[in-house]
Biopython code that builds the backbone (N, CA, C, O; Angstrom):
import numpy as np
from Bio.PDB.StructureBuilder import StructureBuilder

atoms = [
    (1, "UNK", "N", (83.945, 184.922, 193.935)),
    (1, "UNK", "CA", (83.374, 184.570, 195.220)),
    (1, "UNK", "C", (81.878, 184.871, 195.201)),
    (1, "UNK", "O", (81.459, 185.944, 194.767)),
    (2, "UNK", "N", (80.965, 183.782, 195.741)),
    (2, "UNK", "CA", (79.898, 184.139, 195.830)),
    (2, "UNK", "C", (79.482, 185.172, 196.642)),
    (2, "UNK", "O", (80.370, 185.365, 197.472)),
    (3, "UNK", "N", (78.239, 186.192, 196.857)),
    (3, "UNK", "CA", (77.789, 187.121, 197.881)),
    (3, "UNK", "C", (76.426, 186.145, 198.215)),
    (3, "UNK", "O", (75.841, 185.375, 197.453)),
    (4, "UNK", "N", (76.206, 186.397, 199.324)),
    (4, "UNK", "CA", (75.074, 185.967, 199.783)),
    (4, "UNK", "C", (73.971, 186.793, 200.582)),
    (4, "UNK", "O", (74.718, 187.416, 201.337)),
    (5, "UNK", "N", (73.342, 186.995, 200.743)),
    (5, "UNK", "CA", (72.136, 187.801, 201.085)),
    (5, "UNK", "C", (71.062, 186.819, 201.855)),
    (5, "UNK", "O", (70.565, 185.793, 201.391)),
    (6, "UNK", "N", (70.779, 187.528, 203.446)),
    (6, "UNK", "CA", (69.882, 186.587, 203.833)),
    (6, "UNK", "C", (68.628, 187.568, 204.062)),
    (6, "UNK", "O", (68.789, 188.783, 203.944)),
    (7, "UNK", "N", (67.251, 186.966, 204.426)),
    (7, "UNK", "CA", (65.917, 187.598, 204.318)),
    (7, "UNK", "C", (65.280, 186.715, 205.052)),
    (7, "UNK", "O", (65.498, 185.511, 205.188)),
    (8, "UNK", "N", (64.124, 187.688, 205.720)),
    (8, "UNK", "CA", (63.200, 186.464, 206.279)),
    (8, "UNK", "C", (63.300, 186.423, 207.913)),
    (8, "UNK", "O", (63.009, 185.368, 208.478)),
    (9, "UNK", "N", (63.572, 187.177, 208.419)),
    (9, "UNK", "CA", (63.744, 187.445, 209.600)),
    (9, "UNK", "C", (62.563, 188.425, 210.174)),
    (9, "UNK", "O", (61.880, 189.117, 209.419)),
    (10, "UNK", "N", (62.376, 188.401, 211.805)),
    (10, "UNK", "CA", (61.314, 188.985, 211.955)),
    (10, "UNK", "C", (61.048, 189.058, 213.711)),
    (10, "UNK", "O", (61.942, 188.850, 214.531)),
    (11, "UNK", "N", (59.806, 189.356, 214.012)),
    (11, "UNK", "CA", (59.169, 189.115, 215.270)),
    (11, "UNK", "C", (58.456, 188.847, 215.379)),
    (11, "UNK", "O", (57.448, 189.554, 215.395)),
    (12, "UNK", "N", (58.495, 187.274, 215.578)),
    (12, "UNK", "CA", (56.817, 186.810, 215.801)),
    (12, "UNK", "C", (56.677, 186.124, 217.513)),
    (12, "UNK", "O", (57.482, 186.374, 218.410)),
    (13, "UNK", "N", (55.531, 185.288, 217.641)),
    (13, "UNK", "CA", (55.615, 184.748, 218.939)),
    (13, "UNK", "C", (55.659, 183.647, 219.050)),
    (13, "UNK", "O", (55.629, 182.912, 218.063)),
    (14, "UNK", "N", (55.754, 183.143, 220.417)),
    (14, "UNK", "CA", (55.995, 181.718, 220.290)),
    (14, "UNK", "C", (55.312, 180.956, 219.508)),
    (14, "UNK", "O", (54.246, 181.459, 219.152)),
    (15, "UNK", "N", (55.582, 179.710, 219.026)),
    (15, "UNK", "CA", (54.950, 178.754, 218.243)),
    (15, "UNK", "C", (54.467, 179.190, 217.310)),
    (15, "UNK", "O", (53.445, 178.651, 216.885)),
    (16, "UNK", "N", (55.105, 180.506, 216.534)),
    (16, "UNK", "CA", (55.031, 180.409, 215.308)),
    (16, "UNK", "C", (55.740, 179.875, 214.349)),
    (16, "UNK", "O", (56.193, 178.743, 214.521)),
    (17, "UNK", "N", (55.981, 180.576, 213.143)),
    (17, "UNK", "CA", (56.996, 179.981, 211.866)),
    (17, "UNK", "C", (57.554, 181.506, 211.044)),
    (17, "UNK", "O", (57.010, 182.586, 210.812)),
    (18, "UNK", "N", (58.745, 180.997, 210.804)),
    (18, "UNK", "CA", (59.260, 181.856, 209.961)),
    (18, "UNK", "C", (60.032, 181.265, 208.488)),
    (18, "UNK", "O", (60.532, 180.140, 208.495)),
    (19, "UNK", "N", (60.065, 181.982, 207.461)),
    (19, "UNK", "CA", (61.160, 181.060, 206.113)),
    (19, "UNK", "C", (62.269, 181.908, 206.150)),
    (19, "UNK", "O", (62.104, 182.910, 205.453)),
    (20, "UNK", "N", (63.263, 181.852, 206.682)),
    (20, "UNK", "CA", (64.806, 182.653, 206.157)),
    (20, "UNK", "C", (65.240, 181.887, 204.365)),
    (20, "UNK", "O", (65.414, 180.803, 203.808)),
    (21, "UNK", "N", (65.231, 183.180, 204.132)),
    (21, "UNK", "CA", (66.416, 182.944, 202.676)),
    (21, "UNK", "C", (67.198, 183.196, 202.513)),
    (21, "UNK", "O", (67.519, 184.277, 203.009)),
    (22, "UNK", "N", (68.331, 182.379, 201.596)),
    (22, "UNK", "CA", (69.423, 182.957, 201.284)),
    (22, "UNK", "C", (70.239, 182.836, 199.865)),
    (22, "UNK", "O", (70.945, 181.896, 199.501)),
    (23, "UNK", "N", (69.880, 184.311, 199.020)),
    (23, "UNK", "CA", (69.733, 184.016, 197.762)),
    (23, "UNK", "C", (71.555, 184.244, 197.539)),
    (23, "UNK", "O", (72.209, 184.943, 198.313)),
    (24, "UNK", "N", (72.110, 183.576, 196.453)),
    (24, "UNK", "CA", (73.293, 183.823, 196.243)),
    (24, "UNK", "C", (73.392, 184.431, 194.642)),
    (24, "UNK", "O", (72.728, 184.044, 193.680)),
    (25, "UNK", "N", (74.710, 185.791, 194.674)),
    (25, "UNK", "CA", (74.841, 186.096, 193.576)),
    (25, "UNK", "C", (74.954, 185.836, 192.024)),
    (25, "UNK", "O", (74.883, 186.675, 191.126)),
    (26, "UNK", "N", (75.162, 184.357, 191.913)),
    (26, "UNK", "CA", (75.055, 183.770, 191.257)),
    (26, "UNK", "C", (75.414, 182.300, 191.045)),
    (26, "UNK", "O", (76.283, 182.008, 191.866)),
    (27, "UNK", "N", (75.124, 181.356, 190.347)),
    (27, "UNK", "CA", (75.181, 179.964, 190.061)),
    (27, "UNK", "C", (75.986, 179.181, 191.329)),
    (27, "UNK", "O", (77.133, 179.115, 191.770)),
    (28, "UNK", "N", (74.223, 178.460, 191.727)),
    (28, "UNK", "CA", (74.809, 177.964, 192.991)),
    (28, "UNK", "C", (75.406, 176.758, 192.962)),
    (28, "UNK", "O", (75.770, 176.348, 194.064)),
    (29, "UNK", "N", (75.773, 175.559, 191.352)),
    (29, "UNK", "CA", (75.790, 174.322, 191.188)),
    (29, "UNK", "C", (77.066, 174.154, 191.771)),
    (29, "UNK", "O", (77.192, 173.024, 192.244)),
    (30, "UNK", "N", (78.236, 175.009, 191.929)),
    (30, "UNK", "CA", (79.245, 175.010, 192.365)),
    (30, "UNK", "C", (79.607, 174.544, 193.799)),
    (30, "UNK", "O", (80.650, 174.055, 194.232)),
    (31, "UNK", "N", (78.393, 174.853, 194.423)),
    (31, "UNK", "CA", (78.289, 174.645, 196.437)),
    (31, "UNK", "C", (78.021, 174.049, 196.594)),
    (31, "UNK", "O", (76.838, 173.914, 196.282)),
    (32, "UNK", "N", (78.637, 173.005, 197.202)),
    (32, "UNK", "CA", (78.821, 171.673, 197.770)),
    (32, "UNK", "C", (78.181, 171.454, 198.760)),
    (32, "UNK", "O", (77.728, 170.323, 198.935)),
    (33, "UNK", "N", (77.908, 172.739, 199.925)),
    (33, "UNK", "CA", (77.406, 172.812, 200.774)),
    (33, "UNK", "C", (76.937, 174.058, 201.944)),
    (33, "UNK", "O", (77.878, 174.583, 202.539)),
    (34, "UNK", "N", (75.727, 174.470, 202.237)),
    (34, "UNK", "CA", (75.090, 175.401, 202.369)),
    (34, "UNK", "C", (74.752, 174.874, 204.314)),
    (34, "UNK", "O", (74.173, 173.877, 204.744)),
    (35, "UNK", "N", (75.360, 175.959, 205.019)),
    (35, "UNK", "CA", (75.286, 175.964, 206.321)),
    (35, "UNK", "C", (74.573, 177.522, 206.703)),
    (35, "UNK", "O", (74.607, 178.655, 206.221)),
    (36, "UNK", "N", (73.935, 176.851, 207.838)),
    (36, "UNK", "CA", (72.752, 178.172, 209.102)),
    (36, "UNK", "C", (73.738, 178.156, 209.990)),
    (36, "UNK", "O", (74.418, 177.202, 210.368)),
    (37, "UNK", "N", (73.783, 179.594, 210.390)),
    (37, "UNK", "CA", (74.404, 179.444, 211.797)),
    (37, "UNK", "C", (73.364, 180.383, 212.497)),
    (37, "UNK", "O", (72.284, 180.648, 211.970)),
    (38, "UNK", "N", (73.820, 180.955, 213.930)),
    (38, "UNK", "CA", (73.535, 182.113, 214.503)),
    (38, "UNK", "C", (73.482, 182.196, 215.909)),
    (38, "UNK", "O", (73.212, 181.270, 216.674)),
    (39, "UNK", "N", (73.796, 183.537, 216.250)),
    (39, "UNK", "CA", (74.322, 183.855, 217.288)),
    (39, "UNK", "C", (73.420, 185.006, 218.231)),
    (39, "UNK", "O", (73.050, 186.114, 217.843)),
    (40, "UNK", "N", (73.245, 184.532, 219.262)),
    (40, "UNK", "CA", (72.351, 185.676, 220.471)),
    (40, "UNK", "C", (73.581, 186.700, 221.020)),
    (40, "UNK", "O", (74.772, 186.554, 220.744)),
    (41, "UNK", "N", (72.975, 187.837, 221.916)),
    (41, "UNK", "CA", (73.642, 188.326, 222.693)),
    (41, "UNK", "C", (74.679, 187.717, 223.245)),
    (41, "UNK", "O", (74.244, 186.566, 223.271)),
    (42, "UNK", "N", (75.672, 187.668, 223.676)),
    (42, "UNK", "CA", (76.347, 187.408, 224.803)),
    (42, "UNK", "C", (76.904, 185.824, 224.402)),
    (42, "UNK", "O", (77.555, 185.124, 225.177)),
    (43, "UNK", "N", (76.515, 185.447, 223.080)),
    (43, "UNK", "CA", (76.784, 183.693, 223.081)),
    (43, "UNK", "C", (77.443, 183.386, 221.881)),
    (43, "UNK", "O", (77.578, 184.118, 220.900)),
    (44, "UNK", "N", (77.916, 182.025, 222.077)),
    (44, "UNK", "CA", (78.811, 182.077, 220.759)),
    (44, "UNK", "C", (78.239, 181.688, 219.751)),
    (44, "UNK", "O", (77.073, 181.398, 220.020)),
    (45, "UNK", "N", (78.559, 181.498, 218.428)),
    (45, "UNK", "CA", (77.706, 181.526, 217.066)),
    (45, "UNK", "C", (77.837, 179.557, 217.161)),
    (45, "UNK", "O", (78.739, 178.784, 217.484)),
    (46, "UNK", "N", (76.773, 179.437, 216.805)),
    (46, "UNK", "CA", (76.496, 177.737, 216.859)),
    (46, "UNK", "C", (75.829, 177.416, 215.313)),
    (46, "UNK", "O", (75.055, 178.129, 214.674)),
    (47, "UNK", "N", (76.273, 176.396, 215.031)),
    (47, "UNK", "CA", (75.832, 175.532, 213.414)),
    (47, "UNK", "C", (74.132, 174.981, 214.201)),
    (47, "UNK", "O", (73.832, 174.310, 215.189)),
    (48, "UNK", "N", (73.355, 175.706, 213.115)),
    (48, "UNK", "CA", (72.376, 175.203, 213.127)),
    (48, "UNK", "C", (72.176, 173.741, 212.254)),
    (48, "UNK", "O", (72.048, 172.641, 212.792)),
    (49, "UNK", "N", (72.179, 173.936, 211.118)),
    (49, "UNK", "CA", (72.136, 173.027, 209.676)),
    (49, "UNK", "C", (72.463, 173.335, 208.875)),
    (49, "UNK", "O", (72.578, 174.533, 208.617)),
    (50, "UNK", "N", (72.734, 172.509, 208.190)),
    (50, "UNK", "CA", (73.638, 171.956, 206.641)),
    (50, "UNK", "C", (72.809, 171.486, 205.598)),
    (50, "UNK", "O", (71.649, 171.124, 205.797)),
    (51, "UNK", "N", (73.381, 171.479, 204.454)),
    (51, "UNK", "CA", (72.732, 170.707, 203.604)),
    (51, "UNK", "C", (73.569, 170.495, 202.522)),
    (51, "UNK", "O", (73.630, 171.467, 201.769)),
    (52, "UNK", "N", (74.296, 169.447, 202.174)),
    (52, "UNK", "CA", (75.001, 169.174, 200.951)),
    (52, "UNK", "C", (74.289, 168.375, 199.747)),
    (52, "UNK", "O", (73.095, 168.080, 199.720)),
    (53, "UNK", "N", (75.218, 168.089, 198.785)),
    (53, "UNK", "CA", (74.967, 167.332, 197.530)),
    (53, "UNK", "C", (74.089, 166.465, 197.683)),
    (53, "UNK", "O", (74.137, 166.042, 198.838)),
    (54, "UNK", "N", (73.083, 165.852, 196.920)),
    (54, "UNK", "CA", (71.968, 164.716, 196.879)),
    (54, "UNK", "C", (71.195, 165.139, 198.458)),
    (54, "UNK", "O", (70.980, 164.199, 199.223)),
    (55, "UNK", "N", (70.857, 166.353, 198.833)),
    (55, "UNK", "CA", (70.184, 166.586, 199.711)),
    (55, "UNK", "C", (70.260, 166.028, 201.552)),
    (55, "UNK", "O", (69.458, 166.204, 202.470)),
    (56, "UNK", "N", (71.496, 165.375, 201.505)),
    (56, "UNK", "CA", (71.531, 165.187, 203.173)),
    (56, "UNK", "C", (72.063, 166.109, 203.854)),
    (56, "UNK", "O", (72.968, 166.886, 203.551)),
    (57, "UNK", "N", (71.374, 165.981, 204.942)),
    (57, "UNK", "CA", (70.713, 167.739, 206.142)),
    (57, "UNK", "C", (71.440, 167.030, 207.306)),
    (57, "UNK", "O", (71.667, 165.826, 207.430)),
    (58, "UNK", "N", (71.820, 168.273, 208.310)),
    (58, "UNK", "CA", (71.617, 167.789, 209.848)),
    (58, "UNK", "C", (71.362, 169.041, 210.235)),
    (58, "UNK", "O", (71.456, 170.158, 209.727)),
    (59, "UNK", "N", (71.035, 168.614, 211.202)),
    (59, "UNK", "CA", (70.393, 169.481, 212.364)),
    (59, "UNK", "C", (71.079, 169.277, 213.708)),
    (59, "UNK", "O", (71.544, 168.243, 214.187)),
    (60, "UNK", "N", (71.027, 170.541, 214.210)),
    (60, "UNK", "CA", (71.668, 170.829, 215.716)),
    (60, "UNK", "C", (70.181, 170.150, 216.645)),
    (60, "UNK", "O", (69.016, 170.254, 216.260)),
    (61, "UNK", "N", (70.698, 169.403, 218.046)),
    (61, "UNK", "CA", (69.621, 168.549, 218.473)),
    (61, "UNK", "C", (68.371, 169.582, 219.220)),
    (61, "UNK", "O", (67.228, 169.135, 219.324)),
    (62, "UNK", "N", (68.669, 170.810, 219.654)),
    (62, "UNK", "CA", (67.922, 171.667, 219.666)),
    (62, "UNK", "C", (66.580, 172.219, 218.496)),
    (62, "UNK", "O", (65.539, 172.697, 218.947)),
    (63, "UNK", "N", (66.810, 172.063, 217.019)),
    (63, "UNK", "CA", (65.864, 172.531, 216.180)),
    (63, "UNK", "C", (65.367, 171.184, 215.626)),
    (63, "UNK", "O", (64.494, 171.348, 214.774)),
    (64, "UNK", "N", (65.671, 169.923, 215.864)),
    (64, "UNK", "CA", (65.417, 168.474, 215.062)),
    (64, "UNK", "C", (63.569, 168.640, 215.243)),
    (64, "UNK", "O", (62.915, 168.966, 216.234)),
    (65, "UNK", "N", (63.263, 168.384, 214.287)),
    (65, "UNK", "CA", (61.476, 168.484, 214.114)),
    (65, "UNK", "C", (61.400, 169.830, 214.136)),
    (65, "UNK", "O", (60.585, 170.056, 215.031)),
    (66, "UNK", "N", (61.627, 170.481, 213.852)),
    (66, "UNK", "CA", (60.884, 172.120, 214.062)),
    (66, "UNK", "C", (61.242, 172.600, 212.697)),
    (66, "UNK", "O", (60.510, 172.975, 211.781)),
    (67, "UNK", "N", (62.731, 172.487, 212.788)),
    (67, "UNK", "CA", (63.602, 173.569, 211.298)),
    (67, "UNK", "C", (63.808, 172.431, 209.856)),
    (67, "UNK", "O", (64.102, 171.249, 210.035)),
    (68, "UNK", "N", (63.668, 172.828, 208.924)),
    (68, "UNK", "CA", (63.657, 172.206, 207.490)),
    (68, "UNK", "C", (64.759, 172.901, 206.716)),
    (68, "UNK", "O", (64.479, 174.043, 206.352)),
    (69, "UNK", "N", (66.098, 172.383, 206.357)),
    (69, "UNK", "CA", (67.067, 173.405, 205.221)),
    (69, "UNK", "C", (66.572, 172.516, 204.250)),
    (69, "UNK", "O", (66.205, 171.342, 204.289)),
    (70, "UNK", "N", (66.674, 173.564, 203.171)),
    (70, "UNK", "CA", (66.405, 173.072, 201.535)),
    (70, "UNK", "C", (67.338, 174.040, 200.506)),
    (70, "UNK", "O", (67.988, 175.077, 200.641)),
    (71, "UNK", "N", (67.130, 173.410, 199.761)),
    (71, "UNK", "CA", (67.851, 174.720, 198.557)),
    (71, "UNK", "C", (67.293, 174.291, 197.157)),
    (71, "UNK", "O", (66.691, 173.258, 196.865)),
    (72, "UNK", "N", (67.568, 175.114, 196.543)),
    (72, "UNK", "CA", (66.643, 175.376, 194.901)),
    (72, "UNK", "C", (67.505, 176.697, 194.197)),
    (72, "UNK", "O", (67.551, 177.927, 194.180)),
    (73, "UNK", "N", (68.201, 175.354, 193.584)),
    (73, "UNK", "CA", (69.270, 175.783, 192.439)),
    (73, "UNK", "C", (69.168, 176.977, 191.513)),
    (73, "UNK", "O", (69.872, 177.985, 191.441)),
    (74, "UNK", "N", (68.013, 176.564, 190.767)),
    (74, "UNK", "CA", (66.990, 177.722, 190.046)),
    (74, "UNK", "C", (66.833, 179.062, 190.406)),
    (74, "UNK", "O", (67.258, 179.992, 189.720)),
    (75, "UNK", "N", (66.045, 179.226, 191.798)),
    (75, "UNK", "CA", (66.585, 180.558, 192.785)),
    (75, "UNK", "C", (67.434, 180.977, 193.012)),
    (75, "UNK", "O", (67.464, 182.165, 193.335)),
    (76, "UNK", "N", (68.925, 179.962, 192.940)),
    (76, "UNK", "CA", (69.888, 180.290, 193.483)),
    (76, "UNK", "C", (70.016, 180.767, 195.193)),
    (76, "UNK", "O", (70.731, 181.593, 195.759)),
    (77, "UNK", "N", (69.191, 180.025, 195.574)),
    (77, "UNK", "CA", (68.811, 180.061, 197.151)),
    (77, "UNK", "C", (68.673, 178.601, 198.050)),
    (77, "UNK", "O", (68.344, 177.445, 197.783)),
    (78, "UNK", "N", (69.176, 179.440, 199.430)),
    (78, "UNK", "CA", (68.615, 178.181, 200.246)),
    (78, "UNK", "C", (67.796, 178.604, 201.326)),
    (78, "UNK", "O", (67.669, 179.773, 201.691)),
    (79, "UNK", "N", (67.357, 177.810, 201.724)),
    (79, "UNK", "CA", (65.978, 178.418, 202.774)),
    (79, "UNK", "C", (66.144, 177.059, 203.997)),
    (79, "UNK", "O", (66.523, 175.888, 204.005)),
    (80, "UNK", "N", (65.498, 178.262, 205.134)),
    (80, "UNK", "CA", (65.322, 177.397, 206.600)),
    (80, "UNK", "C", (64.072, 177.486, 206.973)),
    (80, "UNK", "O", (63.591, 178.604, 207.156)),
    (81, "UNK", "N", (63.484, 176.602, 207.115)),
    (81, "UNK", "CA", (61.626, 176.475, 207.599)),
    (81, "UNK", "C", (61.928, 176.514, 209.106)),
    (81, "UNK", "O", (62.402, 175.596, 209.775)),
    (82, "UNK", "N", (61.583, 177.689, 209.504)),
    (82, "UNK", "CA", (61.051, 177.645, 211.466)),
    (82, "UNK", "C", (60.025, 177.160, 211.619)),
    (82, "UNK", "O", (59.146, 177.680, 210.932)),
    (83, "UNK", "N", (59.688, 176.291, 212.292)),
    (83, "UNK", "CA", (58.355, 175.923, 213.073)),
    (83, "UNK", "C", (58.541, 176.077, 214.399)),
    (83, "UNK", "O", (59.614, 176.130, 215.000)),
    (84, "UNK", "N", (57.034, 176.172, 214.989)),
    (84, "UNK", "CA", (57.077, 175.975, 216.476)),
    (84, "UNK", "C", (58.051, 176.912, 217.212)),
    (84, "UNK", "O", (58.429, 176.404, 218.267)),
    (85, "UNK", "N", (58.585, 178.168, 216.962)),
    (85, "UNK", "CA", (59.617, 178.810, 217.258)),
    (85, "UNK", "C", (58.972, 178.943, 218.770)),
    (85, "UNK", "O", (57.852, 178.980, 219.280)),
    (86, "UNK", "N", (60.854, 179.009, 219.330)),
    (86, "UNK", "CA", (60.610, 179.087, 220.667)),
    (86, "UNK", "C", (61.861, 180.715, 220.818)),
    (86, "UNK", "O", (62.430, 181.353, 219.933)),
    (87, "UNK", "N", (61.860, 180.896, 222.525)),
    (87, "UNK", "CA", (62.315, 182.250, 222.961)),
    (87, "UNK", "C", (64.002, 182.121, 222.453)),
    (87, "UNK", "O", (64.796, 182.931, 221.975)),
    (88, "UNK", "N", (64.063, 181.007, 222.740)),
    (88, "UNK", "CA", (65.431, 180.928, 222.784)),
    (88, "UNK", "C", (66.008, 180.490, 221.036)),
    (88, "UNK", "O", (67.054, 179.970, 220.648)),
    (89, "UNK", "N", (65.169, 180.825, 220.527)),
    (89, "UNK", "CA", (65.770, 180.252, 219.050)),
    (89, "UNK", "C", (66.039, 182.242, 218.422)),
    (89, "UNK", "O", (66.303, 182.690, 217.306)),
    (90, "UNK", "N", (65.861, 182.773, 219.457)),
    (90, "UNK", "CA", (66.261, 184.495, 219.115)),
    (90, "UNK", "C", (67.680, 184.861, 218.835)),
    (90, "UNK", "O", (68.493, 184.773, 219.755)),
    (91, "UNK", "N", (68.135, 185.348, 217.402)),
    (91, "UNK", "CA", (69.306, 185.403, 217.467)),
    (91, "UNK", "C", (69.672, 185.818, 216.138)),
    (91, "UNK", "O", (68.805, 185.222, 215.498)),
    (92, "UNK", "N", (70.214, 186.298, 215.473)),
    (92, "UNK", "CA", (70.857, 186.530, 214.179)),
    (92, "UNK", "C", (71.333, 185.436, 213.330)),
    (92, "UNK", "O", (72.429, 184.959, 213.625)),
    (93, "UNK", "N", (70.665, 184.928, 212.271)),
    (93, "UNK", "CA", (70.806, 183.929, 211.570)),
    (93, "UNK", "C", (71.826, 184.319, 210.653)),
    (93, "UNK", "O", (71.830, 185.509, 210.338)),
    (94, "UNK", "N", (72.757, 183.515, 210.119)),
    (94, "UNK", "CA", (73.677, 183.531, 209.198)),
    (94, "UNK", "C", (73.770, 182.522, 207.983)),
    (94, "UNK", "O", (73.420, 181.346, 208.087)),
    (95, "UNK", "N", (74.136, 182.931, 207.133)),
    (95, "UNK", "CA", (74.025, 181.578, 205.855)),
    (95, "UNK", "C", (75.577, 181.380, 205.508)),
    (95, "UNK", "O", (76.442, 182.167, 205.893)),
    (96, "UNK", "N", (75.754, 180.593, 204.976)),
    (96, "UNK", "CA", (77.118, 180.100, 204.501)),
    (96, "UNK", "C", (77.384, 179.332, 203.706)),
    (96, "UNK", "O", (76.614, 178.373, 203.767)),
    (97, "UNK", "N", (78.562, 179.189, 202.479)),
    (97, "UNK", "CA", (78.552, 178.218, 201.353)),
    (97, "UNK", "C", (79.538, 178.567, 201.393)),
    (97, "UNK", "O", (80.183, 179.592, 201.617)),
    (98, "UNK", "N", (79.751, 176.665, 200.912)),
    (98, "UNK", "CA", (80.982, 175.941, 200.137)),
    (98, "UNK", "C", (81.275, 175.339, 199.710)),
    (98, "UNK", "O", (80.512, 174.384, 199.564)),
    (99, "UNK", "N", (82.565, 175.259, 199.115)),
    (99, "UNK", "CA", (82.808, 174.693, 197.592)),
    (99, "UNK", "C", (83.249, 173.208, 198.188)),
    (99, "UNK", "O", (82.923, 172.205, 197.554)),
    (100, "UNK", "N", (83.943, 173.105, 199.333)),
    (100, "UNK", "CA", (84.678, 171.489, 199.254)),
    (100, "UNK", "C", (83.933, 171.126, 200.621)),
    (100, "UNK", "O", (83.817, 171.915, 201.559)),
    (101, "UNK", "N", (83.377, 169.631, 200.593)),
    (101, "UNK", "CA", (83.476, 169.691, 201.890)),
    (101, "UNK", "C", (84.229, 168.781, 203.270)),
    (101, "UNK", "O", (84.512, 167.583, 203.307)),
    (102, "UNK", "N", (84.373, 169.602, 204.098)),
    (102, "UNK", "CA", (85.974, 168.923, 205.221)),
    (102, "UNK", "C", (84.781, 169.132, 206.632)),
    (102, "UNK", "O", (83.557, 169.197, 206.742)),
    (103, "UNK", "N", (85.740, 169.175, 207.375)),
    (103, "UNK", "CA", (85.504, 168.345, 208.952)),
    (103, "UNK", "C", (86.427, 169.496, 209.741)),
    (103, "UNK", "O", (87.530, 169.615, 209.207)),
    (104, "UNK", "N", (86.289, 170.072, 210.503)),
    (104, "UNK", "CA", (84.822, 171.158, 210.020)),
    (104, "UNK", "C", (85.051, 171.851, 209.058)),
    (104, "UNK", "O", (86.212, 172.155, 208.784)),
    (105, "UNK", "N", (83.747, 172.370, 208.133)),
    (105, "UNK", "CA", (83.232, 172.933, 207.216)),
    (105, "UNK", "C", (84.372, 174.382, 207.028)),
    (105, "UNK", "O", (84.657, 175.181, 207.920)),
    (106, "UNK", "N", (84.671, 174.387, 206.170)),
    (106, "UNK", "CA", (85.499, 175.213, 205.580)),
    (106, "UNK", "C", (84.351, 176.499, 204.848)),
    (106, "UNK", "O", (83.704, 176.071, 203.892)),
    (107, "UNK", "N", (84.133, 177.724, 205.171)),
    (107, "UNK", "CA", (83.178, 178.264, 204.495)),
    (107, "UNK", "C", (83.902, 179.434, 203.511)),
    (107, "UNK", "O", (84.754, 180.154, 204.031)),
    (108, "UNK", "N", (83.569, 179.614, 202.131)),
    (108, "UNK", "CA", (83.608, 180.474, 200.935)),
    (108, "UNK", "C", (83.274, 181.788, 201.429)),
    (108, "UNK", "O", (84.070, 182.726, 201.444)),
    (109, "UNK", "N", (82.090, 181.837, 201.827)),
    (109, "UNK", "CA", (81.087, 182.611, 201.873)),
    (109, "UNK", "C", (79.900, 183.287, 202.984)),
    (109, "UNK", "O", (79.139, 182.441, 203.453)),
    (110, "UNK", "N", (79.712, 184.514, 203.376)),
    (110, "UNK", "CA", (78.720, 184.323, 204.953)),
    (110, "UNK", "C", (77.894, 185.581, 204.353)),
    (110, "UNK", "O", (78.397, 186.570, 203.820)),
    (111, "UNK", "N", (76.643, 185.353, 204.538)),
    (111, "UNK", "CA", (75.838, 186.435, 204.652)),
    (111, "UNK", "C", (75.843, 187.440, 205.521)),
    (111, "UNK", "O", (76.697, 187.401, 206.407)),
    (112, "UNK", "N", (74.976, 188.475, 205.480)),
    (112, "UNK", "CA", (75.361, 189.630, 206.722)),
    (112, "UNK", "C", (74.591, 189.710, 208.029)),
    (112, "UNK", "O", (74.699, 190.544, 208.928)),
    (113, "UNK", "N", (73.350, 188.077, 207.876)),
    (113, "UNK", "CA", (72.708, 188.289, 208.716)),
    (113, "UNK", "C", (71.195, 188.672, 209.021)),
    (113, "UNK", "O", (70.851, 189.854, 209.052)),
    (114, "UNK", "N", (70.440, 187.787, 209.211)),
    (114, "UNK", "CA", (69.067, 188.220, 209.762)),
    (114, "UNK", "C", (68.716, 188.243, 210.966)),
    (114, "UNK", "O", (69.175, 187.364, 211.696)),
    (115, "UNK", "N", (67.727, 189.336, 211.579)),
    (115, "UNK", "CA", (67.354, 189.003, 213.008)),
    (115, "UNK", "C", (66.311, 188.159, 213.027)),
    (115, "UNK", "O", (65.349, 188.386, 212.294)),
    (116, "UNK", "N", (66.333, 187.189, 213.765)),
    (116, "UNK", "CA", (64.690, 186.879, 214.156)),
    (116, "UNK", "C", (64.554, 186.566, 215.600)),
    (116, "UNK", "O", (65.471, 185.922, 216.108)),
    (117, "UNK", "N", (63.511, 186.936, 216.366)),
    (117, "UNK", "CA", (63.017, 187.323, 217.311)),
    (117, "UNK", "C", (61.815, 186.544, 218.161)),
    (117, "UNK", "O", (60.925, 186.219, 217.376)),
    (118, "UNK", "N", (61.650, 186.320, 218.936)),
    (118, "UNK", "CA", (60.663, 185.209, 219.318)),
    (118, "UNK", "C", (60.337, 185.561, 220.351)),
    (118, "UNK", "O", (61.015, 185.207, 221.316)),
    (119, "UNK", "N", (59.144, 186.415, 220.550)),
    (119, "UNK", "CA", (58.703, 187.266, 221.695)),
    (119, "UNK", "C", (57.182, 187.342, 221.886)),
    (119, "UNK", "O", (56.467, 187.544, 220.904)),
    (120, "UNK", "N", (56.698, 187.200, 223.027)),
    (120, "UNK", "CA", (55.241, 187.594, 223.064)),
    (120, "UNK", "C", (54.926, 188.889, 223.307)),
    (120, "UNK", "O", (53.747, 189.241, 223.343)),
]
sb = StructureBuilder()
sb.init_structure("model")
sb.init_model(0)
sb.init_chain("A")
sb.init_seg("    ")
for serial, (resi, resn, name, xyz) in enumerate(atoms, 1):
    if name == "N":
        sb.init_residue(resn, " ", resi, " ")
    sb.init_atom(name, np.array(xyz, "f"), 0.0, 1.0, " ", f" {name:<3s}", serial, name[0])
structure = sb.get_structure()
């Protein structure tokens, strides 16, 4: 089973940017597909973005133009580009991978979690 490790979390202010990573223990050619989640106080954990095989992404209609998922095999990582962060994008980010992919996403694997924070 893969471990995953996320990084990149923080406190910045509005309309800034942040890069979350999420490096995996080893050889990522196996993952079919690499999901963001995350969850605020009091709310339930929501799919940010995805990213599977030959690089097609989605995005939750809340982050569309702002957030970028990518991944880079080599690193054995995948990464989320924040832009433009707003208050409400505050919340504990999560990473996730897997091997097959179904409707809904079946996950291998979850990181333990980053905070990031969006405060003036």
């Amino acid at each position: 089973q893969v471990h995953l490790v996320e990084s990149g979390g923080g406190l910045v202010p509005p309309g800034g940017s942040l890069r979350l990573s999420c490096t995996a223990s080893e050889s990522i050619f196996s993952i079919n597909i690499f999901g963001w989640y995350r969850q605020a106080p009091g709310k339930q954990r929501e799919l940010v973005s995805t990213i599977i095989n030959f690089g097609i992404t989605y995005y939750t209609d809340s982050v569309k133009g702002r957030f970028t998922i990518s991944r880079d095999n080599a690193e054995k990582s995948v990464f989320l580009q924040m832009n433009s962060l707003k208050p409400e994008d505050t919340a504990v980010y999560y990473c996730a991978a897997g091997r097959s992919i179904t409707t809904p996403p079946h996950w291998d694997s979850w990181g333990q979690g980053t905070q990031v924070t969006v405060s003036s």
